[in-house]
C-alpha positions in Angstrom: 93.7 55.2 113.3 93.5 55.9 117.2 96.1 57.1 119.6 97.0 54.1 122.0 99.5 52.8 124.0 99.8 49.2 122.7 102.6 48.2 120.5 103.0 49.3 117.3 104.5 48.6 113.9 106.6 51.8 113.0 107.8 51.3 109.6 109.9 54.2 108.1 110.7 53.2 104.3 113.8 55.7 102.7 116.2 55.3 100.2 120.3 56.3 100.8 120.7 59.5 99.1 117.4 60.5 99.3 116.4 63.9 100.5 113.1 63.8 100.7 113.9 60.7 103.3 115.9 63.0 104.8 113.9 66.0 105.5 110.9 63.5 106.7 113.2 61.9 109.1 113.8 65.2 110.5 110.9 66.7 110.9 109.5 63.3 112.4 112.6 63.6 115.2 112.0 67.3 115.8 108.6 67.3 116.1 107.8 63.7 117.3 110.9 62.7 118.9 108.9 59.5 121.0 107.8 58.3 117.5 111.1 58.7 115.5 112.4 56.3 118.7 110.1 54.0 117.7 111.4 53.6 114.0 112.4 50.6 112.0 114.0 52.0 109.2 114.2 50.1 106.2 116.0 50.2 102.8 113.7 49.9 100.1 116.5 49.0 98.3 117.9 46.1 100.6 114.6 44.1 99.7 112.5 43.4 96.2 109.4 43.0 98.3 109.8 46.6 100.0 111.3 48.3 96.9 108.3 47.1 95.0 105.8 47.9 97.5 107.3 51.7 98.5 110.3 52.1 95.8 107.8 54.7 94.4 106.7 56.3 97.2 109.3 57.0 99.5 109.6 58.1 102.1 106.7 56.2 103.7 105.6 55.8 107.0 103.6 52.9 107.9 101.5 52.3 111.1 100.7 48.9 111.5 100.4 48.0 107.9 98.8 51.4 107.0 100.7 54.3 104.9 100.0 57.2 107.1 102.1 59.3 104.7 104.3 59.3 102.0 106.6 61.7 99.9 106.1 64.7 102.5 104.4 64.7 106.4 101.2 65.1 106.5 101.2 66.1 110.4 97.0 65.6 110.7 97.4 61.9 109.8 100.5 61.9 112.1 98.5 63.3 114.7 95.5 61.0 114.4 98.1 58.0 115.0 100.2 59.5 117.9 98.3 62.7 119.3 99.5 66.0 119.3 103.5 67.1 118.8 105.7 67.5 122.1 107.4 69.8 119.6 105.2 72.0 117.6 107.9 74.0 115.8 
C-alpha cells in the first residue's frame, strides 16, 4: 500500500443497525475526513456477493480490492494507504 494521488477504489462495507459500522464511520470522518469523502458505502446486505464476501467481517474497508481493516481501525494500515490524519484526535 503506498500513499498516492491516483484514483482509488474506497469501499466501506456496513450493515444497518450495526454499531461497530457506526463507530468506524466516525472515527474515519473525524480523523480522515478527505477519505470518509471518498466512500462508497455498501450494504452487505443489499448484495449475496458482498454479504458473502464481508457479512462476517464488517465493517470493512477496502483499498482497491485490499481489506485495510475490518471490525475496528487499525489507523497504521490506514496511514500506510492515505498518510498521516489531518485530525489526530
Amino acid at each position: 500500500m503506498t500513499n498516492t494521488r491516483v484514483s482509488r477504489e474506497i469501499l466501506f462495507y456496513y450493515r444497518d443497525g450495526c454499531h461497530l459500522c457506526e463507530e468506524m464511520a466516525a472515527v474515519l470522518q473525524l480523523r480522515w475526513p478527505d477519505l470518509f469523502s471518498q466512500l462508497e458505502w455498501r450494504d452487505v446486505d443489499a448484495d449475496a456477493t458482498w454479504q458473502a464476501d464481508y457479512g462476517e467481517l464488517i465493517p470493512a474497508l477496502v483499498v482497491d480490492r485490499e481489506l485495510v481493516c475490518f471490525h475496528v481501525v487499525e489507523p497504521e494500515r490506514i496511514k500506510a494507504c492515505f498518510g498521516n490524519t489531518p485530525n489526530p484526535v
